[in-house]
C-alpha positions as CSV (number, residue, x, y, z in Angstrom):
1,X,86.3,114.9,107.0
2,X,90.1,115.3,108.5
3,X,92.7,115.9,106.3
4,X,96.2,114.9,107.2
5,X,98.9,116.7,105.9
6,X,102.1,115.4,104.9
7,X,103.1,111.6,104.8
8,X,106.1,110.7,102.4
9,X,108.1,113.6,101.4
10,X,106.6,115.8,104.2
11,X,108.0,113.1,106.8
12,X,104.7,111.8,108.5
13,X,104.1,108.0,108.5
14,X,101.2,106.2,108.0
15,X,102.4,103.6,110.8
16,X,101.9,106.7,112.7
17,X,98.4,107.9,111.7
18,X,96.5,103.8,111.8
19,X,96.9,103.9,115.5
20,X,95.1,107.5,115.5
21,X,92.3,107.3,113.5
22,X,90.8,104.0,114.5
23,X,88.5,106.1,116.7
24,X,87.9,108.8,113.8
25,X,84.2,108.6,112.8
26,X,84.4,110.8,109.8
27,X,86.7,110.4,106.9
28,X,90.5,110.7,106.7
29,X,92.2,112.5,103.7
30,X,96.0,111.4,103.5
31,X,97.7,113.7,101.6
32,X,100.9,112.1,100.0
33,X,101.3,114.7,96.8
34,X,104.6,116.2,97.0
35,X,106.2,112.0,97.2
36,X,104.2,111.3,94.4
37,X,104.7,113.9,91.9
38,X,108.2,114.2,92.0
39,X,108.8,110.2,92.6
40,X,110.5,110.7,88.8
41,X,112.3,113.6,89.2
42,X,115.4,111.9,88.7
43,X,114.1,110.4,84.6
44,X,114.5,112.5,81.8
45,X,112.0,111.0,79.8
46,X,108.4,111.0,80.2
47,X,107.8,107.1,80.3
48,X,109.8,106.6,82.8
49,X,108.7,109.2,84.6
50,X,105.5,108.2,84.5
51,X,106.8,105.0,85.5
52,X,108.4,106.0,88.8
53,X,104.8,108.0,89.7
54,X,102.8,105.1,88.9
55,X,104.5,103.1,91.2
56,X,104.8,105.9,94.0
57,X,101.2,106.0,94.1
58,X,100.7,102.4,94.2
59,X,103.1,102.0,97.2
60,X,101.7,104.8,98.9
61,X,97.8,103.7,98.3
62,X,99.4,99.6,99.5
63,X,100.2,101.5,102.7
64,X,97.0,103.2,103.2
65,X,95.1,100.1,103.2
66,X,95.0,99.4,106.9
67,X,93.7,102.7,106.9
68,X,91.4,102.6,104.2
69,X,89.6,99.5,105.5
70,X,88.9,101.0,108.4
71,X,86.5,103.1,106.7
72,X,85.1,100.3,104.4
């Protein structure tokens, strides 16, 4: 396994990483927690905060798919 620190809030880009790991044998942990988690920072209600992390981690796992099939 590999983990890989830091897409989103951290500043890496999976654009960046596809190109990288299409030789990696092993499996790739993207970590994207700190863009996820506080994707609803800005709500002041639970729904909608729960909302805006829903669909932060929908986005993030759409971008990971190149990635993700690599490995299917």
């Amino acid at each position: 396994s590999l983990l890989i620190p830091g897409i989103g809030a951290q500043g890496g880009k999976v654009e960046d990483l596809l190109p990288l790991l299409r030789k990696h044998e092993g499996v790739a942990l993207v970590n994207s927690s700190r863009a996820i988690i506080y994707a609803g920072e800005q709500s002041y209600d639970i729904k909608s905060w729960s909302t805006s992390v829903k669909q932060a981690a929908e986005h993030t796992r759409n971008q990971l798919d190149p990635i993700t099939a690599l490995y299917a």
